[in-house]
C-alpha positions as CSV (number, residue, x, y, z in Angstrom):
1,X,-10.7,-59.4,18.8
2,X,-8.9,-56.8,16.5
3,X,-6.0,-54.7,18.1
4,X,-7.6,-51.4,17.4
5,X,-5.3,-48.0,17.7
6,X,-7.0,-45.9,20.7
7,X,-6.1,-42.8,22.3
8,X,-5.7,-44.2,26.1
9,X,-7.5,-42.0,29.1
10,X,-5.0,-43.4,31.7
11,X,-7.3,-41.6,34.3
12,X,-10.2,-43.5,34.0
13,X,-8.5,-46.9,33.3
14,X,-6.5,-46.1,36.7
15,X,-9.6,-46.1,38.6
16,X,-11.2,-48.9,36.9
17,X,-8.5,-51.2,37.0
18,X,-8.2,-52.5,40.7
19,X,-12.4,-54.0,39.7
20,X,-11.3,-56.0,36.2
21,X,-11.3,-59.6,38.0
22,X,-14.0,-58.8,40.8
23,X,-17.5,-59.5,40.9
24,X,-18.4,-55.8,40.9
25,X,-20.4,-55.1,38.1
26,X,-18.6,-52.2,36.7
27,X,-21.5,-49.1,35.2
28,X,-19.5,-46.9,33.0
29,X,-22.1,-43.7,32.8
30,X,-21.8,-40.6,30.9
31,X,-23.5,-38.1,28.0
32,X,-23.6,-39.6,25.2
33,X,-20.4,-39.9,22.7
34,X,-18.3,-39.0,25.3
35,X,-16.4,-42.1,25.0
36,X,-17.8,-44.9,27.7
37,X,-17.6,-47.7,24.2
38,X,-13.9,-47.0,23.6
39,X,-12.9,-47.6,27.5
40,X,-14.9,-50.7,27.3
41,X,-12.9,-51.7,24.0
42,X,-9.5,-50.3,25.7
43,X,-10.1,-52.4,29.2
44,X,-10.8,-55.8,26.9
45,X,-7.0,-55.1,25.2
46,X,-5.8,-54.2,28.7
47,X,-7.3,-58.0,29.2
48,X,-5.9,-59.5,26.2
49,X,-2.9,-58.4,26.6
50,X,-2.4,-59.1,30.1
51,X,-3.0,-63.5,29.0
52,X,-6.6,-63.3,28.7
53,X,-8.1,-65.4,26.1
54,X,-10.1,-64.5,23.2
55,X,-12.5,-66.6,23.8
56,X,-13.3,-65.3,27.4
57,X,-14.2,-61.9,26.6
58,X,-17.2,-60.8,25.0
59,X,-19.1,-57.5,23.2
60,X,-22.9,-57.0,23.3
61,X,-23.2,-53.6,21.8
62,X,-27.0,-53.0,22.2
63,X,-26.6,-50.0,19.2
64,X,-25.4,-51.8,16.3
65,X,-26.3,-54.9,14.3
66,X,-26.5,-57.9,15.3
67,X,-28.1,-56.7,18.6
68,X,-30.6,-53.7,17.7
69,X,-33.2,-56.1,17.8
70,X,-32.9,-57.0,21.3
71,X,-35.2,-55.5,23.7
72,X,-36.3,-58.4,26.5
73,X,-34.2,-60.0,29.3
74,X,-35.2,-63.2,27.6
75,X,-33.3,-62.3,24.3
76,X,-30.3,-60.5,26.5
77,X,-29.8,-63.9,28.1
78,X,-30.0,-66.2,25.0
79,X,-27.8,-63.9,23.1
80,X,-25.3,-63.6,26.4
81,X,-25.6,-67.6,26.7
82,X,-24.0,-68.3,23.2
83,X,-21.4,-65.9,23.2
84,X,-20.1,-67.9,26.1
85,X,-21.5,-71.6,24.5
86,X,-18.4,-74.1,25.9
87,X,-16.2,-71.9,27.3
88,X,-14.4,-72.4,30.8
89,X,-13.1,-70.2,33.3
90,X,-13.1,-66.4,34.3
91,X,-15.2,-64.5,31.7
92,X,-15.3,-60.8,30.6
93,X,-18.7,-59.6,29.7
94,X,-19.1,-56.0,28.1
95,X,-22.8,-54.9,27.3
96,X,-22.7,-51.0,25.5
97,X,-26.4,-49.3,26.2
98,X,-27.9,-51.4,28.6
99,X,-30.5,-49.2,29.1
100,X,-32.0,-50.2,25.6
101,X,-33.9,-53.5,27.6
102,X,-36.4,-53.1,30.0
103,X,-35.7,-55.1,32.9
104,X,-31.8,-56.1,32.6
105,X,-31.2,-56.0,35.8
106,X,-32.3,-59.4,36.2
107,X,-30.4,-61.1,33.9
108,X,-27.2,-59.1,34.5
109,X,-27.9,-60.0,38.3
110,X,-28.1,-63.7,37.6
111,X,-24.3,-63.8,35.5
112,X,-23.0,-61.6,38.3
113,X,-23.9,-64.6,40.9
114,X,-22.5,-67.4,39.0
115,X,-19.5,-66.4,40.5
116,X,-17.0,-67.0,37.3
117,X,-18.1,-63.6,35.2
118,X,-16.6,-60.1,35.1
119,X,-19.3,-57.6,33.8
120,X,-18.9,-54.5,32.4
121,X,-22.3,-52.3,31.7
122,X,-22.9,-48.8,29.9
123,X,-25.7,-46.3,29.8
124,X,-26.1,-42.6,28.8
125,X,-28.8,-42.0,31.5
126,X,-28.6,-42.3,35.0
127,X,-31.5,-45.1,34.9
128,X,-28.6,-46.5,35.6
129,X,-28.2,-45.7,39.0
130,X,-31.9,-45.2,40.1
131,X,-33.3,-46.7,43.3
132,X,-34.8,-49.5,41.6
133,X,-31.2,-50.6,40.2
134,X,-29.9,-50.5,43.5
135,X,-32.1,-52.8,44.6
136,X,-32.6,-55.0,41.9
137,X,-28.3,-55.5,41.6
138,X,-28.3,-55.6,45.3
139,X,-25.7,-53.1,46.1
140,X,-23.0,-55.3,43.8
141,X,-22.2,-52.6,41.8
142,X,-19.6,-49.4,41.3
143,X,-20.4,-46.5,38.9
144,X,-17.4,-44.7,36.9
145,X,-18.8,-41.4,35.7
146,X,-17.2,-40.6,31.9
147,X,-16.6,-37.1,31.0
148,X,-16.0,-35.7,27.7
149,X,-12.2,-35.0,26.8
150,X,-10.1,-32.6,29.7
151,X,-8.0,-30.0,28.1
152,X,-4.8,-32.9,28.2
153,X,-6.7,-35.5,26.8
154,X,-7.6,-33.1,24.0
155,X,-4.3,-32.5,23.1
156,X,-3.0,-35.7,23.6
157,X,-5.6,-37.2,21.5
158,X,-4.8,-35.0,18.3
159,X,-0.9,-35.7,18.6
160,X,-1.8,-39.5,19.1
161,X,-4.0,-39.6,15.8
162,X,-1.6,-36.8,14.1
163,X,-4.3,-33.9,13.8
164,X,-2.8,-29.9,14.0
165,X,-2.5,-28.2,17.0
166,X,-1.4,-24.7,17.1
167,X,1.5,-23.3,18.3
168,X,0.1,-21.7,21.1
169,X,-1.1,-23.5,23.7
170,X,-4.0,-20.3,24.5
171,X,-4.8,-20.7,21.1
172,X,-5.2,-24.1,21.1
173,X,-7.4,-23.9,24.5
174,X,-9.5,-21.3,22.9
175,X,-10.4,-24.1,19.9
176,X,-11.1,-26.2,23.2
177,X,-13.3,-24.2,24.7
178,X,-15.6,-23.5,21.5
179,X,-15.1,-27.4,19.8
180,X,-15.6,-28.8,23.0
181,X,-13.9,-32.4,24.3
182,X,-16.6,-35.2,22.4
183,X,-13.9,-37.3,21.2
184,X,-14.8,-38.1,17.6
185,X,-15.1,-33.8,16.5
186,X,-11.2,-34.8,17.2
187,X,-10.9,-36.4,14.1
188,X,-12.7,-33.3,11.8
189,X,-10.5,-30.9,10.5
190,X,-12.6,-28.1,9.4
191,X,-14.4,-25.7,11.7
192,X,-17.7,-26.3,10.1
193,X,-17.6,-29.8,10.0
194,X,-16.7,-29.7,13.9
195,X,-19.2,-27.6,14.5
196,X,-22.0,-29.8,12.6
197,X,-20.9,-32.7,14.4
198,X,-21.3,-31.4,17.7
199,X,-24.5,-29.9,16.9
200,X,-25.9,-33.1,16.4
201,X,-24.7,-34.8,18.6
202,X,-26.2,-32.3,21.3
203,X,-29.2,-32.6,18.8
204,X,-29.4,-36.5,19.3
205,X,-28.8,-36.4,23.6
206,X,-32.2,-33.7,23.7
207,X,-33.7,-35.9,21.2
208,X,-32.9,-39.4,23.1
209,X,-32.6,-38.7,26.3
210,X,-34.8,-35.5,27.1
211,X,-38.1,-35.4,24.3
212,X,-38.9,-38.7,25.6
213,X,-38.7,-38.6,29.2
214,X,-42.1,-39.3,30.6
215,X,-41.6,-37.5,33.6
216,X,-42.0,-34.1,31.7
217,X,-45.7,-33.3,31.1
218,X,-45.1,-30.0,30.8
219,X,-42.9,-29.2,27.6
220,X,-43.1,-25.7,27.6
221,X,-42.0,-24.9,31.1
222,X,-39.5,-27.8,30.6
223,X,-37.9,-25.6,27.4
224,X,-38.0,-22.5,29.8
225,X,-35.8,-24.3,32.2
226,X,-33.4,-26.0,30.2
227,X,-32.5,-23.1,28.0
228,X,-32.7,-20.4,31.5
229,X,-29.9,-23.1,33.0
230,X,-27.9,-23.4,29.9
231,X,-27.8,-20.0,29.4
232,X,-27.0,-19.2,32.8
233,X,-24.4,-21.6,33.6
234,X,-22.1,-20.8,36.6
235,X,-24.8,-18.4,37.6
236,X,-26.3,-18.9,41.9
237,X,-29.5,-20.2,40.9
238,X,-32.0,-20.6,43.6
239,X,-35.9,-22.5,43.0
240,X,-37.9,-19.3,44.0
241,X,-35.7,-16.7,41.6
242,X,-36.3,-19.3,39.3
243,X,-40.1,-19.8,39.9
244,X,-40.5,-15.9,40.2
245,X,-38.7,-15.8,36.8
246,X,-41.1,-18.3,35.4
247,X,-44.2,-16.7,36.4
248,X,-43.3,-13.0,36.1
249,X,-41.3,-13.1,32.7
250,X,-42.5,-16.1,31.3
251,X,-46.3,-16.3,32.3
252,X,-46.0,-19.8,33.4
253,X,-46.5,-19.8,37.1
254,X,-44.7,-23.3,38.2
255,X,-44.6,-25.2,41.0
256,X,-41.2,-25.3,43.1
257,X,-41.6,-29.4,43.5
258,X,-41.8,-29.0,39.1
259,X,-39.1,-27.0,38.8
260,X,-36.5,-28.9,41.2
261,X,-37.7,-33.0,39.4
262,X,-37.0,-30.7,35.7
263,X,-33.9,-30.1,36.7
264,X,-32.9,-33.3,37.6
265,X,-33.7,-34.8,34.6
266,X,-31.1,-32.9,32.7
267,X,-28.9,-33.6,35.6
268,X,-29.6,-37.5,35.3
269,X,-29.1,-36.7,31.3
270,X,-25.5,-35.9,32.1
271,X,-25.9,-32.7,30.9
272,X,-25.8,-30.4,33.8
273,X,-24.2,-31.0,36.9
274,X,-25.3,-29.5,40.6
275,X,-22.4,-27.8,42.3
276,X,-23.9,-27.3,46.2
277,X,-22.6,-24.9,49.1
278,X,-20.5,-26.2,51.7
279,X,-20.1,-24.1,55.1
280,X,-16.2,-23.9,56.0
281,X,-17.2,-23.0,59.6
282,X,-20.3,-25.6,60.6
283,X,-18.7,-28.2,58.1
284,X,-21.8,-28.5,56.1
285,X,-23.7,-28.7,53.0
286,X,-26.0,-25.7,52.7
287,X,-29.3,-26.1,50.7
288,X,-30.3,-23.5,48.2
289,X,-28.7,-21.2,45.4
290,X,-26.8,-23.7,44.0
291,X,-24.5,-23.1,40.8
292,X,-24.7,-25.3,37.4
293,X,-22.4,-26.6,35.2
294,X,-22.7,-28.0,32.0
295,X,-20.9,-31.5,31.1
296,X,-19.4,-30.0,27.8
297,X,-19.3,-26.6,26.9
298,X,-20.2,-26.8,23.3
299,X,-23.5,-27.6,24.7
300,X,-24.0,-24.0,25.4
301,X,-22.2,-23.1,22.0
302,X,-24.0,-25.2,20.1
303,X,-27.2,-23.9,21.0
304,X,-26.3,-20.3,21.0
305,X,-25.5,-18.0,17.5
306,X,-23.0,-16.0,19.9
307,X,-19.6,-16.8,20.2
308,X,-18.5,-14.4,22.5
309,X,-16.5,-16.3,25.4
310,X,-17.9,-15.1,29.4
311,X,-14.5,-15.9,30.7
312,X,-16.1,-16.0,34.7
313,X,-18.5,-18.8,33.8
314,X,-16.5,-20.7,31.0
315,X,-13.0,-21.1,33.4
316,X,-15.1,-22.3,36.3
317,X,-16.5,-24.7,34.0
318,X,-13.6,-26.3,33.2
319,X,-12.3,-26.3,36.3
320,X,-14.7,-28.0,37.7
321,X,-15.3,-30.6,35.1
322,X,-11.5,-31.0,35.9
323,X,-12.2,-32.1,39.3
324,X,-14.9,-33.9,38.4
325,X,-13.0,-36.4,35.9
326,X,-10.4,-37.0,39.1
327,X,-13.4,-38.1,41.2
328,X,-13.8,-35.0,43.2
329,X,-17.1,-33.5,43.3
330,X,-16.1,-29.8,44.2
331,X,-18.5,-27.4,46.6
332,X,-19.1,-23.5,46.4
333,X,-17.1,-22.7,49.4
334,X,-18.9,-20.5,52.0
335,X,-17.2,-18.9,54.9
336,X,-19.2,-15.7,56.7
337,X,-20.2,-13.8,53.6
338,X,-17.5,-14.3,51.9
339,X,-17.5,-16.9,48.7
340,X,-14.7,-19.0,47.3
341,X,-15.1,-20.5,44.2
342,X,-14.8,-24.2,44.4
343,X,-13.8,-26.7,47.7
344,X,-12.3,-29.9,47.2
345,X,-12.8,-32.5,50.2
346,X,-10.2,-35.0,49.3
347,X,-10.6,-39.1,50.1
348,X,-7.8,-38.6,52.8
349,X,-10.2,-35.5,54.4
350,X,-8.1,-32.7,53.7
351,X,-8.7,-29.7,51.7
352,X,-7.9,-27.6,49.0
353,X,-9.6,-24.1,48.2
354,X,-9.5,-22.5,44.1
355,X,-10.3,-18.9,43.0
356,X,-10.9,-18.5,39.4
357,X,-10.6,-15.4,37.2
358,X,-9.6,-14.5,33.8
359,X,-6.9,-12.1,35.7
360,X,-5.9,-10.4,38.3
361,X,-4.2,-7.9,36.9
362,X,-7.2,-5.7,35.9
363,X,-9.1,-2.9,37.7
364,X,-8.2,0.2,39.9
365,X,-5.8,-0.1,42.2
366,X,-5.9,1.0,45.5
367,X,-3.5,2.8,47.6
368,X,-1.0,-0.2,47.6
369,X,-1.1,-0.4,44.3
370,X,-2.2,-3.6,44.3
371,X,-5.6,-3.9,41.3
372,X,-9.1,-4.6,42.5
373,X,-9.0,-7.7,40.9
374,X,-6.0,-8.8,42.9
375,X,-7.8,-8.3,46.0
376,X,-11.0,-9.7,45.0
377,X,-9.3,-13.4,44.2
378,X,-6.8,-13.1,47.6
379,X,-9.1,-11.8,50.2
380,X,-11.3,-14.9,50.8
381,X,-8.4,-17.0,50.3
382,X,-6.5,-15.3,52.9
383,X,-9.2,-15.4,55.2
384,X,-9.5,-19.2,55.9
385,X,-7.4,-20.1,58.9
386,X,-6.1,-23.2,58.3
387,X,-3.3,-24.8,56.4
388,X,-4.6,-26.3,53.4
389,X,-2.9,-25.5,49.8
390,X,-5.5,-22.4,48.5
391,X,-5.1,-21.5,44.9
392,X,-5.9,-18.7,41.7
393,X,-6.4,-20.3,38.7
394,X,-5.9,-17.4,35.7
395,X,-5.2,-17.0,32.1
396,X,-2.0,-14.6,33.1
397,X,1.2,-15.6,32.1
398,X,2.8,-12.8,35.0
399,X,2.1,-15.1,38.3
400,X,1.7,-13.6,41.8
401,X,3.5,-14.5,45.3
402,X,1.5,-13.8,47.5
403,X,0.8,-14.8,50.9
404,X,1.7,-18.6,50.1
405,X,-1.3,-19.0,47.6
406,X,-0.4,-20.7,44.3
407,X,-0.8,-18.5,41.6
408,X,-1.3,-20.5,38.3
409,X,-1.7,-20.0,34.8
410,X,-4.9,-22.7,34.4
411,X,-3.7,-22.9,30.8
412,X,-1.0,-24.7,32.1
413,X,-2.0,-26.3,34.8
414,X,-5.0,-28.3,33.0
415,X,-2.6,-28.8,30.2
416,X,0.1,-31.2,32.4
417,X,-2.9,-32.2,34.8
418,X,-1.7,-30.8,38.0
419,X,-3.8,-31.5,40.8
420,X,-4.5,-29.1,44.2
421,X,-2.8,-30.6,47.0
């Protein structure tokens, strides 16, 4: 295999690591493009490097030649079976778009039990992870869910491969927010030609993994809902404003059931996420008026003619995609009627609680003298009773002390990759 020059994400590789010699089949899911082939490529240098031979490692890249025309377990196997023709010992098997045959469950499966393979498996949908595969891999599996490039890695990826940054670090997350983090725009220079790219490549993800899902009969309504959530990202969204939206403004009364399996095919498509409410006083998930997120935000740009950056939305965004890529699925924190942005439930059970603005230095003040925006961020903050670390994530550069919050510029802190604890 060819040394090839690769931007490392240390992050994922960390958490993949630990599973390289085990018989855990290891599913690498994501969007498309955001980098699940290169991971695979990096993880089989890792191997090489660390005494692995050559010969005990092998690609089946289901996308290019000479694999396109594999579509049956049958032909999986065979071309599996000679990659590996005579060779002993512990073997590394990495199949890119596994999803492209029908029924490879079966023959991935069957390697896994031989006892003496590794396996490695991609897929841009989450097919992937359906109840079938569960079944049908019997449970031997782990899932690593790729994102698109954080704010670091998009820096550290242009000085690796030598492209301009700006001087400013809020100008260059400003370019991050409109370009996006799909790796490869990385390597455009001009704005347009960014731009094209990613509009294709949100193009191809509709086109591949959205036109042709079976389980949307109706198209129309489909459209309604995709673009409403896209639109609306951030936004409470709850299945009846939704279905009153839908039949009053749209003229296509929908059922709730139709609504709620739509939306989870864009959230199996990797393109939204579901961000649920969590009760800090009952300790539990609360159904309804959930928030969505999109996986990359150029998949709102791309899709919209205006430019103009909602701050709100756009900061939550990234904040929680931030969380996200560390393994940490946050939660709309509820507590009375009071709402906090985002709660992180740690592996070790502890907590951590974010607000995020724009600023806080904005708005009347009040008789303290303190703004209105100040006091919005603080006051559910201040009202949880118990010790966990509660931050503000804002784009000021003047940082509060207040009340032992943290106060944070989130330029900054996504730049060195803090995390809340």
């Amino acid at each position: 295999m060819k040394e090839q020059d690769y931007y490392v994400r240390e992050n994922y590789l960390k958490a993949i690591r630990p599973f390289y010699a085990t018989d855990l089949i290891k599913v690498l899911t994501g969007i498309r493009r955001c980098g699940k082939s290169s991971l695979l490529h990096m993880i089989a240098q890792e191997l090489l490097r660390s005494g692995v031979k050559e010969e005990n490692l092998a690609f089946v890249d289901l996308d290019r030649r000479p694999y396109l025309s594999i579509r049956t377990p049958e032909q999986l196997d065979y071309a599996i079976e000679a990659k590996f023709k005579g060779v002993a010992g512990e073997k590394y098997l990495f199949i890119d778009e596994i999803q492209n045959v029908k029924g490879f469950e079966t023959v991935v499966n069957a390697y896994r039990e031989e006892g003496d393979y590794s396996i490695f498996l991609t897929g841009s949908n989450s097919y992937l992870l359906s109840g079938e595969l569960m079944t049908k891999l019997t449970g031997r599996y782990l899932e690593f869910e790729i994102l698109p490039l954080s704010f670091q890695e998009y820096l550290g990826m242009k000085e690796h491969f030598h492209k301009s940054l700006k001087s400013s670090d809020d100008d260059n997350f400003m370019d991050y927010i409109q370009e996006g983090g799909f790796p490869y725009a990385v390597f455009l220079d001009s704005p347009e030609a960014k731009q094209k790219y990613t509009e294709e490549t949100i193009r191809e993800i509709f086109e591949k993994d959205i036109r042709r899902n079976k389980k949307i009969r109706k198209k129309a309504v489909f459209e309604k809902i995709q673009d409403y959530i896209i639109n609306n990202f951030g936004s409470t969204t709850s299945l009846t404003a939704l279905s009153r939206y839908l039949d009053r403004v749209c003229h296509m009364p929908v059922r709730k059931e139709t609504i709620y399996s739509y939306l989870a095919v864009l959230e199996n498509a990797k393109i939204i996420s579901k961000c649920s409410r969590f009760d800090l006083k009952s300790k539990t998930s609360l159904r309804g008026e959930e928030k969505y997120y999109l996986t990359d935000l150029s998949i709102y740009f791309a899709r919209n003619v205006d430019n103009r950056i909602n701050y709100g939305p756009v900061l939550e965004n990234l904040v929680y995609n931030y969380c996200r890529s560390r393994g940490i699925h946050p939660s709309i924190g509820k507590i009375g009627n009071t709402e906090i942005d985002f709660i992180l439930r740690n592996p070790d059970r502890s907590y951590a609680y974010i607000q995020v603005a724009r600023t806080i230095a904005a708005g009347t003040e009040n008789e303290k003298g303190i703004p209105e925006t100040e006091e919005r961020e603080y006051r559910p903050l201040e009202a949880i009773r118990d010790n966990y670390p509660k931050y503000v994530l804002t784009m000021d550069h003047l940082l509060q002390r207040r009340n032992g919050i943290h106060h944070e510029n989130i330029v900054a802190f996504l730049k060195e990759e803090k995390f809340f604890s």
